[in-house]
Each structure stands twice: as C-alpha cells, then as structure tokens.
C-alpha positions, -999 to +999 in steps of 0.1 A: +065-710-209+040-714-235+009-690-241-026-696-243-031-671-273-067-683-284-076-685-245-088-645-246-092-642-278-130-627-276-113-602-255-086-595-287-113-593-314-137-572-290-103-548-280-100-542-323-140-536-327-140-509-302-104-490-317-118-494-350-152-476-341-125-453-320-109-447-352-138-443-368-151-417-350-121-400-347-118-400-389-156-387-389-152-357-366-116-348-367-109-358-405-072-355-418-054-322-409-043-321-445-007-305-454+004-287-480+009-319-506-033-325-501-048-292-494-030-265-520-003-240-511+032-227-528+064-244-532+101-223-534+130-238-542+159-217-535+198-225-531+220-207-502+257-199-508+261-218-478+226-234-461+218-223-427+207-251-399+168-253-405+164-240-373+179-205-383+156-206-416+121-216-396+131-189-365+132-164-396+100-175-415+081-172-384+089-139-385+067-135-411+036-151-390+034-178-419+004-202-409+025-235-416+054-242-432+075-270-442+114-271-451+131-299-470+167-298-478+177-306-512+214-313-518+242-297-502+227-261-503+197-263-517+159-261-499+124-263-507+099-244-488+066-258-487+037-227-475+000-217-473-006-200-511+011-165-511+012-137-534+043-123-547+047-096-523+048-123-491+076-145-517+093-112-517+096-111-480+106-149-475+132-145-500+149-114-483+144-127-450+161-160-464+189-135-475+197-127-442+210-154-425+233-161-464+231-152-500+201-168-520+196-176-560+161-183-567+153-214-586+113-213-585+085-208-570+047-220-582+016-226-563-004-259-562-043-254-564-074-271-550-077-290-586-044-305-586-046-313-547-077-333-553-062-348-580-032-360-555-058-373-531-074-393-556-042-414-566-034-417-531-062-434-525-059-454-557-025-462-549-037-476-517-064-499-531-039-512-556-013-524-529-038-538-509-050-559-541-015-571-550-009-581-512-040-605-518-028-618-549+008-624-534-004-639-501-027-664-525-001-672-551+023-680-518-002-700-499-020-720-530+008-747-537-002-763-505-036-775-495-048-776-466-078-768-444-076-733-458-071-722-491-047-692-502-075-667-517-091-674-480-054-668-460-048-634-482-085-623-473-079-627-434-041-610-443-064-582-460-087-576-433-064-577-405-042-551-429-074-530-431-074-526-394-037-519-392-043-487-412-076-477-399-061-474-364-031-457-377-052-432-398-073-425-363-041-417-344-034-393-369-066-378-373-066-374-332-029-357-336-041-333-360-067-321-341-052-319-309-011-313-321-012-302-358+001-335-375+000-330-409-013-359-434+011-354-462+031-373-493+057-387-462+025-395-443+016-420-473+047-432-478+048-447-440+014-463-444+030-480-474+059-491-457+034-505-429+016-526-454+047-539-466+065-543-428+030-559-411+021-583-442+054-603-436+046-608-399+012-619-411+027-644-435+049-659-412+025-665-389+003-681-413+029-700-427+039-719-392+002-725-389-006-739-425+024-762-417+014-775-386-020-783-394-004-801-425+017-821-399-008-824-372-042-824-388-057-845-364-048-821-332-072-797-318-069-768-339-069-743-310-039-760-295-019-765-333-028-725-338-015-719-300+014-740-310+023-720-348+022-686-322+041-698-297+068-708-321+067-673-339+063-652-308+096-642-299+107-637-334+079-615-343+083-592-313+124-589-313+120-577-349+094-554-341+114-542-313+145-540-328+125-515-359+112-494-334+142-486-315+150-474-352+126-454-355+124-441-322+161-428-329+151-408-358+121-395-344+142-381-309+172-370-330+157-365-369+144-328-385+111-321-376+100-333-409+111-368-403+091-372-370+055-374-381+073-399-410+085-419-377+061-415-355+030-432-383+057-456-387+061-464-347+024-464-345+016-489-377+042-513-369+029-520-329-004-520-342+004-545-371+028-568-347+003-572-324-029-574-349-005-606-364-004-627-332-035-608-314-062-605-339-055-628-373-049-658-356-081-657-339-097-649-371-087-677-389-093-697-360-133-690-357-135-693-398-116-724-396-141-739-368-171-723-388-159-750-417-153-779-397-188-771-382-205-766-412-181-803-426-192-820-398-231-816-407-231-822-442 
C-alpha cells in the first residue's frame, strides 16, 4: 500500500507553523527552568567507604529542605552533589548527614557563580550554531558530486531548517515541563539536543538521498509522484529505526536514576519530532521550492 505523502502536505507544513509559534510562546513566557550547570550553585564531591543507593543519599538531603539537588555517581564510591549556593555551615550539615548512612572523606567543594554560568550559556549556544554550520557543510559536500534539480548548498539549507524546527519544538516541551514539572535545562540537557541533531540529520539525508536519485533516474516524472515514490521507499526503514531507539530510550527512562530521565525523555521527544519532520515536513519543503524553480524555468 503506497502513501500519498505530498497529498496533505499543506496540512503537515501548517501542523509545524502552529507547534513552532506553540513553542515559541512557550520559550517566551515559561523560558528555560535553568539547573545548576546554567544558573550558579555549589558542587561537592565526596567518596563513601561504601556508596549508599541514591535513594538513601536524596531521602537524607531532603532532610535538610535543599531547594534542588542533583546526584551523580562517580566511580565505584564516589558522588558529586550538585546544590543551590550554600555557605559552609549548610556543607557542614550535608556532609554529616552524608555520614550517616556511611563514612565520608571529602574531596571538594566550590561554588559556580552567575559570571561563570553566563559564560556556560554562551558556549552552549556557540556550540550549537557551530554544529548546525558543519551539518550544512557535510549535507552540501555529500550532495554536490551529483547534479541534479537541486543543488547540495540548497539540500543542506532545507536539512537546516527542518533541523531548526526539530529543536525549537524540543526546546518548547522543555520549557512547558519546567514550568509545570521542574525539568531542569542542564549540561545532559545539551548533550541530548546534540545527539538529536546528529540522530535526525541521517534520517533527513536518506531521505534526500532516495529523492535526488530518483529524480536522476526519472526526471521526466511528475515530481510529486517521484517524491511520493523516494518516501514510500524510505518509510518503513525510517520508522523501525526510530522505533527500535525509542524503545531504548524508553527503557532507560522507566528503569534509569532520576538523572538519566530528563537525558531520555529530550531524547524520546527530539527523535519523534525529527522522524516525523524527515518524511512529514522536509519533503514537502523541497517539494514547493522545487516546483517554485520549475515555475520560475518554465517562464524564462
């Protein structure tokens, strides 16, 4: 049974519009609920004789009424606590409620301030720019030993902006699960978002790929049934290997520590978002832009 892709695809392009304003919106009023990593705090790093389960530690730190808190294990023993910024008297206090459940040697403890965190936000966000710029330099290198109807620079722009909305809509879950459930934007947080980009771009280039090869082979076909055609062939493939990731990552996010859950859940979120925006939402793009130049060809 093949599928008229291009048949509602003013429905797909107007379905992205409206979650990007969504997004939008949501980014605008709700912002990023930014965790320690962004927003400043203090960091201990402390080694048990033997390490309690992290539930144990985080029934004990609450204790204390810390605001937020984060725990990651390091090594066999060891474990870094990530907290609001506390004085010395409140490190105190962690450190012999720590002793309780076993014996603790301190190894540090420092605090990260406002300058530094702005700091971090600022390479994040130049980190960011710079993958998206080598994802259009690959996608063009890849697609520019071929002509065609299209050319590369044009393929890794469409790649781009479809990639764009990938993250925006990603970035507006998360801003709506801060507000409403706490979810922390964080250094893991950024991470997944850069796995995305990496995931959803080789869904994109397939796709492309079946499409600049059939317009090679069949250049004289209506090009909404040759781009129907490309998706059709690509359909199944692209959805069992999205499927088969997010059973992954659904695993992890049901049975992994609580810090591996938001890491799983942006994941989950960017990778349905970018499967679909590859057979939903660039295909339609590059179908209007290619009909634009055979228009525009067929005047001149």
């Amino acid at each position: 049974m093949k599928i008229s892709f291009l048949k509602y695809s003013k429905i797909f392009v107007g379905i992205a519009i409206i979650l990007s304003l969504a997004s939008i919106i949501c980014l605008v009023l709700f912002g990023l609920n930014l965790g320690i990593d962004f927003s400043g705090g203090s960091i201990i790093e402390i080694n048990f004789e033997k390490r309690p389960e992290n539930q144990e530690i985080e029934k004990k730190l609450r204790e204390l009424e810390l605001k937020e808190f984060i725990l990651q294990p390091a090594g066999q023993n060891g474990l870094t606590v990530k907290t609001q910024e506390i004085d010395d008297l409140t490190y105190q206090k962690i450190i012999s409620k720590l002793n309780e459940l076993s014996k603790v040697e301190e190894i540090g403890f420092e605090s990260i301030g406002p300058t530094i965190s702005r700091e971090l936000v600022q390479k994040t966000i130049i980190l960011i720019i710079i993958a998206f710029v080598a994802l259009l330099i690959y996608i063009t290198i890849a697609f520019s030993k071929i002509s065609g109807a299209i050319s590369g620079w044009q393929y890794g722009l469409i790649s781009i902006l479809t990639l764009f909305f990938d993250i925006l809509i990603t970035l507006g879950v998360i801003s709506t699960l801060g507000r409403f459930l706490n979810f922390q934007f964080n250094i893991p947080i950024v991470t997944a978002l850069l796995t995305i980009l990496g995931y959803t771009i080789n869904d994109k280039v397939i796709v492309f790929d079946r499409v600049r090869e059939n317009l090679r082979k069949e250049s004289g076909s209506p090009l909404m049934l040759l781009i129907d055609k490309s998706l059709n062939q690509v359909f199944l493939r692209s959805i069992s290997t999205g499927t088969c990731t997010l059973l992954i990552l659904a695993s992890i996010f049901i049975l992994g520590e609580e810090t591996l859950k938001y890491f799983a859940l942006t994941l989950i979120t960017g990778i349905i978002i970018g499967t679909l925006s590859s057979l939903f939402l660039a295909n339609p793009i590059l179908f209007y832009w290619l009909n634009f130049r055979q228009k525009l060809q067929s005047r001149t």
